[in-house]
N, C-alpha and C positions, 0 to 999 in steps of 0.2 A: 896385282897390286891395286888398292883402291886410290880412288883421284879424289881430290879433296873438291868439295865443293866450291862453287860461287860466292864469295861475298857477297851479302844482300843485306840494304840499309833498312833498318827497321823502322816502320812505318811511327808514327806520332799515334799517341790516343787519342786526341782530340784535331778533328781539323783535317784541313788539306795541308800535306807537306811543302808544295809546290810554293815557289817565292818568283819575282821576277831576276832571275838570273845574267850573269854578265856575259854578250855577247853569246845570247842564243840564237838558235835560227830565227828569230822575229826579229832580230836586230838583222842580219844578214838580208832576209826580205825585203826590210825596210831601206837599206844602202843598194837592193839591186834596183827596187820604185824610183830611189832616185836618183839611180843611172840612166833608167830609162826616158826620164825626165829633162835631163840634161841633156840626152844625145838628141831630144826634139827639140832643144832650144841652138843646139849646132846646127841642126838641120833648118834650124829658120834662119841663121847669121847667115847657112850657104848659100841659100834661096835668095838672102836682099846681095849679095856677093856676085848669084850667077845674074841676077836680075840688070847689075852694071853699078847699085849703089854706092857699092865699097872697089873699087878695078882692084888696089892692089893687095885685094887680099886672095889666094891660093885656096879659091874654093871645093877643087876637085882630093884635093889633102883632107879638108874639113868633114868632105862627105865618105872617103876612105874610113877617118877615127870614129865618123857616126855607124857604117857598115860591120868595124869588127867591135866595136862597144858593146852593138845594139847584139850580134852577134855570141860575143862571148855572155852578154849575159844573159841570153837565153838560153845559153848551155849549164851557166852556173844554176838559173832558177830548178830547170828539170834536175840536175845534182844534187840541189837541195831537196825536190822533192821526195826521190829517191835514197834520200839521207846517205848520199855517198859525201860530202865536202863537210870535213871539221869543223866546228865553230868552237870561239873561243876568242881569245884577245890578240894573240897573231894574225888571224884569218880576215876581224874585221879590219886591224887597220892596214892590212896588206890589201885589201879591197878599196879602203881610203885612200891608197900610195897611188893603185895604179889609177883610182879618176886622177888623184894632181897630175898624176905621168902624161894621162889624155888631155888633160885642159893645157900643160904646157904644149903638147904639139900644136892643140886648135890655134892657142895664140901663138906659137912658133909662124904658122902659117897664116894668121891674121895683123903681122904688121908688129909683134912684139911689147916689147913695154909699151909701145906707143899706143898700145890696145888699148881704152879703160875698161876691159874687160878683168884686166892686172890683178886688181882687189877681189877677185875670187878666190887666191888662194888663201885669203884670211880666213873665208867660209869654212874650204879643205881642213885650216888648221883647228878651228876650234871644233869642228867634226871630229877630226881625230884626238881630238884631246876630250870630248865624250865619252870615244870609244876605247880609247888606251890608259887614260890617266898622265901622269907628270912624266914619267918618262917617252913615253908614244910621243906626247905634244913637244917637246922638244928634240925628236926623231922629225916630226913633220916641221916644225920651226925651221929645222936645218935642212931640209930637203928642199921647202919653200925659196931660202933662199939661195940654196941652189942652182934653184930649176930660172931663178926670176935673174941671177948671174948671168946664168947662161943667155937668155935674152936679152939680154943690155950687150952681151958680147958679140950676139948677131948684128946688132947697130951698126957696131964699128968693124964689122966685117962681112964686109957684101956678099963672100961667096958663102957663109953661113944663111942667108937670109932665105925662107920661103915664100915672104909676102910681106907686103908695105902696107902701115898705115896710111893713104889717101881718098879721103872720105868725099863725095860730090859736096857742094856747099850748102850747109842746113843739115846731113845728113852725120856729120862729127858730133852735133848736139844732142841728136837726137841718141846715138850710139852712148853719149856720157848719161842721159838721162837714163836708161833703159838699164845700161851698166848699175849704175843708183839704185835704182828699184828693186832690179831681180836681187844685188849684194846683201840689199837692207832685209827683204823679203826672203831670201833667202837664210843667214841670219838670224832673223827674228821665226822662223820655222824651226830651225835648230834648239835656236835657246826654249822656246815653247816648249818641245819637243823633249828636252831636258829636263824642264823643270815638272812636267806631267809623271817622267820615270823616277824622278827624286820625291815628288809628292805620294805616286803609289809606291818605292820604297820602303818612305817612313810608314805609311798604313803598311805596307805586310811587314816590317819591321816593328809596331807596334802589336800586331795580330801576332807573332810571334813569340813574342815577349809574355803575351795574353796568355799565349798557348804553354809555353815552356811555364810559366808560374800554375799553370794548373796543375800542367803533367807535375811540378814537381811537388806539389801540395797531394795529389795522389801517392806519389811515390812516399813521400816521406810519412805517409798517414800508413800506410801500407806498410813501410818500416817500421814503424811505431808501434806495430800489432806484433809485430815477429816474435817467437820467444827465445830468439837468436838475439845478443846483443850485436850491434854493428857500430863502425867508428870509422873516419878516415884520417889518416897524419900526413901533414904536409912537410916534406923536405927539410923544415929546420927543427921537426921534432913536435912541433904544436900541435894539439889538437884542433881539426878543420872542421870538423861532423861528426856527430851520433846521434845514435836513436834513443828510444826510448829507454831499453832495455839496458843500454850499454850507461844511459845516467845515473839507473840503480845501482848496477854492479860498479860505480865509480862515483861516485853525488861530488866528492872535495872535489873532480876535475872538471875546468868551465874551460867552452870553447874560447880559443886564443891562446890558450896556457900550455906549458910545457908538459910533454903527454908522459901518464908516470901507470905503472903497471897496477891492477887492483890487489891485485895480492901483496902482502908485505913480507910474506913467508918464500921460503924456495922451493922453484916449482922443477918439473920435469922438463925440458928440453928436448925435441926433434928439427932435425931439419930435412929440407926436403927427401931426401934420401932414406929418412927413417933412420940415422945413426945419430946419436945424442951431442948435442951442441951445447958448449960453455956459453955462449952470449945469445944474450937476449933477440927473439927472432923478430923483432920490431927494429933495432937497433943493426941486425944483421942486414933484411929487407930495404931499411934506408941507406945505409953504406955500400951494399953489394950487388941488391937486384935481386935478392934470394927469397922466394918462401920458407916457412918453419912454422914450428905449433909447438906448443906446450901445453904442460896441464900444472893447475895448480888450486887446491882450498880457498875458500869462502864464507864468511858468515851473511848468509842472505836469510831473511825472515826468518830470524832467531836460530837457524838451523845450519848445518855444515856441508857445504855442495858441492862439487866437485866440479870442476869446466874446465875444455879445452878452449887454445888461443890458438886459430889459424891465420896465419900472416901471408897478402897476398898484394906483391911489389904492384902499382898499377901503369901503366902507359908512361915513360919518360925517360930520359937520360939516366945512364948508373950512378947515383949519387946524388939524384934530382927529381925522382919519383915519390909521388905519394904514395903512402902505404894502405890496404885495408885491414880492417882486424875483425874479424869474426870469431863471436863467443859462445858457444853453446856446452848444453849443461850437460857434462857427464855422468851423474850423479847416479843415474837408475844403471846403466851401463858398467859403471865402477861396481856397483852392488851388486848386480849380477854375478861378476866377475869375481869377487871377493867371495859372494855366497858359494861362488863353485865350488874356489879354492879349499873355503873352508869345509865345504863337503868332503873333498878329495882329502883331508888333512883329517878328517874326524871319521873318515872310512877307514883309510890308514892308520889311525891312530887305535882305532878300535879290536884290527885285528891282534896290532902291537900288544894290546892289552888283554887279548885272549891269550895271548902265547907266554904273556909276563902272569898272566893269573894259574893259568896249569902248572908253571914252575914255581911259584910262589907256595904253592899249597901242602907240598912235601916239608920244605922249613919251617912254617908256618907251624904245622902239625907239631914237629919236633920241640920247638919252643912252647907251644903251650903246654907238653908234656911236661917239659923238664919246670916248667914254672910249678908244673900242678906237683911234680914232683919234692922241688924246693920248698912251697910251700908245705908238704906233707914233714919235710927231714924238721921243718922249723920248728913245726909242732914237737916232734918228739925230744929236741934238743933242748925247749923251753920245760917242756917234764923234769926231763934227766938236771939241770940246771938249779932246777926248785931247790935243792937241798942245802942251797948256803944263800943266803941273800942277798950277799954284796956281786957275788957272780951272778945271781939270779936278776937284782937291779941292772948290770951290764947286759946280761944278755937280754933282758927284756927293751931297753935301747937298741942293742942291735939291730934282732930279732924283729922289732916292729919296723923299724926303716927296710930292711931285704922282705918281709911281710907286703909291706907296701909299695916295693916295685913290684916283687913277684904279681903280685893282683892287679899289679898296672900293666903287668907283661902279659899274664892274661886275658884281660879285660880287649886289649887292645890287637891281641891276636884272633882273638872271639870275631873283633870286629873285622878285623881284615879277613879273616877267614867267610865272615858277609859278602864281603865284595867279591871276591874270587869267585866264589860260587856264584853269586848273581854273572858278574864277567863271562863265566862258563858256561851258563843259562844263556847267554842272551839277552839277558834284563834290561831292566830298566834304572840305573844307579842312584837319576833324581826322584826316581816316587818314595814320598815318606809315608814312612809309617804312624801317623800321629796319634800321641799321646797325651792325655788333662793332666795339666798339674804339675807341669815339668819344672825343677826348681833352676830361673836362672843363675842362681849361687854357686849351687853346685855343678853348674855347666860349664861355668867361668871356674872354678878352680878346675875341673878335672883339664880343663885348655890349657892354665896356667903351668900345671904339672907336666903335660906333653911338652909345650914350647920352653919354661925353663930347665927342665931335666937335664938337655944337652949344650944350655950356656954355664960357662965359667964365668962366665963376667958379661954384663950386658945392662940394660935399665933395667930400672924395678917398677912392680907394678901396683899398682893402690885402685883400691876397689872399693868403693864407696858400699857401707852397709848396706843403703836401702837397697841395692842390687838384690841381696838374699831375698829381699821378701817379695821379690817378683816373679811371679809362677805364667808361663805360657800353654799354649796348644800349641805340640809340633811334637817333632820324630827327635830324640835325646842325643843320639849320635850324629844325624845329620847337623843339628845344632851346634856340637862340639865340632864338628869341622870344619863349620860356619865361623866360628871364633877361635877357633885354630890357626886360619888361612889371615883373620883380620890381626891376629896378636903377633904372627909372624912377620905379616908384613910389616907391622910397627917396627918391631926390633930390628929386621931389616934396612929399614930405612935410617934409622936413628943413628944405625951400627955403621954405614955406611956415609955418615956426617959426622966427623968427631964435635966439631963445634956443637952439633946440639944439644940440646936439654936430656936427662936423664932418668926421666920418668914419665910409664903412661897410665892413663887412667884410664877404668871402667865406671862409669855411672850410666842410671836409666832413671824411667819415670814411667806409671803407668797409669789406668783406668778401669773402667768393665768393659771398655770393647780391644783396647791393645797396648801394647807397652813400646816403648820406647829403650832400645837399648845404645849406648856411645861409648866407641872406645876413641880417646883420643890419645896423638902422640906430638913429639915435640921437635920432630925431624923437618925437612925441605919443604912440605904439605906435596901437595897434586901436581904432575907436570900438565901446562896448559895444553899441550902439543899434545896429548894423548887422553885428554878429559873428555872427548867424547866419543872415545872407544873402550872405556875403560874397564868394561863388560862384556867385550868383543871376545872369540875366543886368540889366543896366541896374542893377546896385546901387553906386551909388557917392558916398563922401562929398565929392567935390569938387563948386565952384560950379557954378550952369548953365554950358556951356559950355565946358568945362576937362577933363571926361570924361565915356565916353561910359556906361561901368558895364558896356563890353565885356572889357577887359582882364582881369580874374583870370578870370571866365568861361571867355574861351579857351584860357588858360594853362593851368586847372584840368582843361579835355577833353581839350587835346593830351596831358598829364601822364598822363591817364587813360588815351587811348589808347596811350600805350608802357607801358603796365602800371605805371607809377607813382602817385604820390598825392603834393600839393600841399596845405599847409597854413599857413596865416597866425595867430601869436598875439601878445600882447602879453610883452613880458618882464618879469622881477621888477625887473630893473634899470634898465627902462625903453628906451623903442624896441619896435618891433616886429622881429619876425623870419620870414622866411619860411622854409619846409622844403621840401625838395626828395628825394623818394625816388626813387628808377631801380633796378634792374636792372644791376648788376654785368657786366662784361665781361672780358678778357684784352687786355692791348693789342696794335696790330696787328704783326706781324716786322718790318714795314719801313717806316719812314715815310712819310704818304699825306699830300700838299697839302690839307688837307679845303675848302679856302676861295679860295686865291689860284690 
């Protein structure tokens, strides 16, 4: 089993870490100097004591509490050097307690309150109120008077008493004067003493201050390069901080303001588990304590991005924690992922379509026979027919409408019978075969014929003359299925809004380097939500089943490949419209059957 590491406080950038701390061993030091201090000033009261100055004070007591003072803190000092004894704010003023505890026995055994030695314990107290703070000082307040109780009770009780104040005469003044000096001196050593640690304080509390505004103008510069956005939320939802990044992806939200997601659209949801969560994981992280991530769309620099949001609870109460939020761009990552897919979808689809092309080619065959067929019985029945002319005017009606599908059955099995065989090849389905002089008139009605042949009812379509007298360079059949793919989805769309309008147009416009060709319709126009995939392969708004999201796709490569470019928008007037660029041509000297 592995052991987790030590905690280790991370060093500052700039500077020394180190501050003057409360109750370190140099405070400790400092409180043993002036115990040692003190037990020489006992040792001088016992000397004028044993000398006969003072008779009744219990000199052999005085030199016992100087014996284990001077004692104990020569044991303390080596402990400390050896860093065996704790520091800290217990330790010091528990060092502070036991000198009061010692000065009351010295004067226990010096005569009592009657001592003016008495006023020492004020010293004790604001010592310990240095070293402890408001509480400690009124822990030694009440000790003080205590211990100063307790002497005044020895007074009036003789068997309590170790020693009398009777001072020789001259010698009580002298004792009050000395009392005075050392209290005041002593005192004004403390406060000194005080005010030197609160003065260097506020300097490393300034230096610090110094130091933290640097490290954080670093940091925050260093954030500001990231091409991560980053953010923190405070407890009641406001935004506290962000970086650079995270302003762009968000500009309407200013710090102080209630924090609102950048996307407006709906995104993906995870939580940490990696199983998909209903509520927002910013929303989740501030209520519950929880990380999450999501993913959601962007318009950043005119373009469409994709980013995940990782949510991550920081340091605090459940309920009471700020959040962070980290944003980074998944956009190449999605792409990848989507390019596989669509690898894997367009491998697959390919073989589907070897296997749909060998089966196709048997019917295929049979149908163009029997068209070839049809068309041969037509002729001989328009012969036989000639001999009356009112049946001869019927059947030359008929005859030419069944004339003109058969050759459209034809025509069209010709073509597919292209594709299968290329399919079966191997090929290549977008390389065209380009030709001068292609009439786009004729390319638009042979489309019109396909796509209205099998409505009953649907809009109509109005085709502006100048269309006919525009001739391109491109492959005739790739083109037809270029405006095949556009004219369907018109009616499509139209057919699937009854409200709308009922007719679509084809007009163009042209040059000597290219033409312009528009079909417009009068349906819902463009979905926003899908305008920038709309050339993608399988991108498509209709229901399961209805398409397959191949259509603009392929329209858009053949287009490609004859050197043109295909584009779909929505219009101000409503409908959509598609465009159609080509490649300019001359038309041909003499008329060419392109189709029949």
């Amino acid at each position: 089993m592995s052991q987790r590491a030590p905690d280790r406080a991370s060093s500052p950038l700039f500077g020394e870490p180190h501050a003057p701390g409360d109750f370190t061993t140099e405070r400790l030091r400092w409180l043993i100097d002036l115990r040692f201090l003190a037990m020489l000033g006992v040792l001088i009261a016992a000397a004028f004591a044993f000398a006969g100055k003072y008779p009744g004070i219990n000199w052999p007591v005085m030199l016992g509490v100087v014996v284990l003072g001077s004692s104990y803190n020569a044991v303390l000092r080596r402990r400390l050097q050896r860093r065996s004894v704790r520091a800290g704010t217990v330790a010091a003023v528990s060092q502070a307690l036991i000198d009061m505890l010692m000065l009351t026995i010295v004067l226990w055994s010096a005569g009592g309150i009657d001592n003016p030695f008495m006023g020492f314990y004020i010293f004790h107290v604001a010592l310990i109120a240095i070293l402890g703070g408001p509480r400690a000082t009124f822990v030694a307040a009440a000790a003080a008077f205590a211990m100063a109780g307790f002497l005044g009770l020895t007074s009036f009780v003789p068997a309590l008493q170790l020693g009398v104040w009777t001072p020789l005469p001259g010698w009580d003044t002298f004792a009050h004067v000395a009392a005075f000096v050392v209290t005041l001196a002593a005192a004004s050593y403390v406060v000194s003493h005080a005010a030197g640690e609160v003065r260097d304080r506020e300097e490393a509390l300034k230096a610090a201050r110094d130091r933290a505004a640097l490290e954080y103008q670093v940091m925050s510069n260093t954030l500001d390069e990231l091409a991560a956005g980053l953010e923190v939320v405070d407890p009641d939802g406001s935004l506290a901080w962000r970086n650079r990044r995270a302003e762009e992806l968000n500009a309407d939200l200013a710090v102080g303001g209630p924090w609102t997601c950048p996307s407006s659209r709906a995104c993906e949801r995870v939580n940490d588990t990696g199983e998909e969560a209903h509520e927002c994981p910013v929303v989740r992280a501030l209520d519950a304590g929880e990380s999450g991530r999501c993913r959601f769309s962007l318009s950043v620099d005119r373009g469409e991005r994709a980013f995940e949001m990782m949510t991550f609870p920081l340091a605090g109460r459940a309920g009471h924690q700020r959040v962070m939020n980290l944003y980074v761009d998944r956009s190449a990552a999605m792409v990848q992922e989507r390019q596989l897919l669509l690898a894997e979808r367009l491998a697959s689809l390919g073989r589907i379509a070897q296997g749909v092309a060998h089966e196709l080619n048997t019917p295929l065959a049979t149908i163009r026979t029997l068209a070839t067929d049809m068309r041969d019985a037509i002729g001989v029945y328009r012969s036989a027919a000639a001999e009356s002319d009112e049946r001869a005017r019927l059947a030359n009606e008929v005859t030419a409408d069944v004339e003109e599908s058969a050759a459209l059955i034809r025509s069209e099995t010709k073509r597919l019978a292209k594709i299968t065989h290329a399919l079966l090849a191997g090929g290549d389905l977008v390389r065209p075969k380009l030709e001068q002089g292609v009439s786009m008139g004729a390319v638009v009605e042979r489309a019109r014929a396909l796509v209205w042949a099998g409505l009953r009812e649907g809009p109509t379509l109005e085709v502006h003359p100048g269309v006919y007298a525009l001739h391109v360079a491109a492959d005739a059949d790739r083109l037809m299925q270029v405006l095949v793919n556009a004219l369907q989805n018109a009616v499509d769309a139209m057919r699937a809004h009854p409200g709308s309008g009922r007719t679509i147009r084809v007009h163009g416009h042209g040059d000597a380097r290219e033409v312009h060709l528009y079909v417009d319709d009068e349906g819902p126009g463009v979905d926003a939500a899908i305008i920038e995939r709309l050339f993608e392969p399988f991108a498509t708004t209709k229901p399961p089943g209805e398409g397959t999201g191949l259509g603009l796709y392929t329209s858009y490569m053949l287009v490609q490949a004859m050197d043109g470019d295909l584009s779909l928008e929505s219009r101000p007037e409503g409908g959509a419209r598609a465009t159609l660029r080509l490649p300019a041509a001359d038309p041909p000297e003499t008329a060419v059957t392109t189709y029949f």
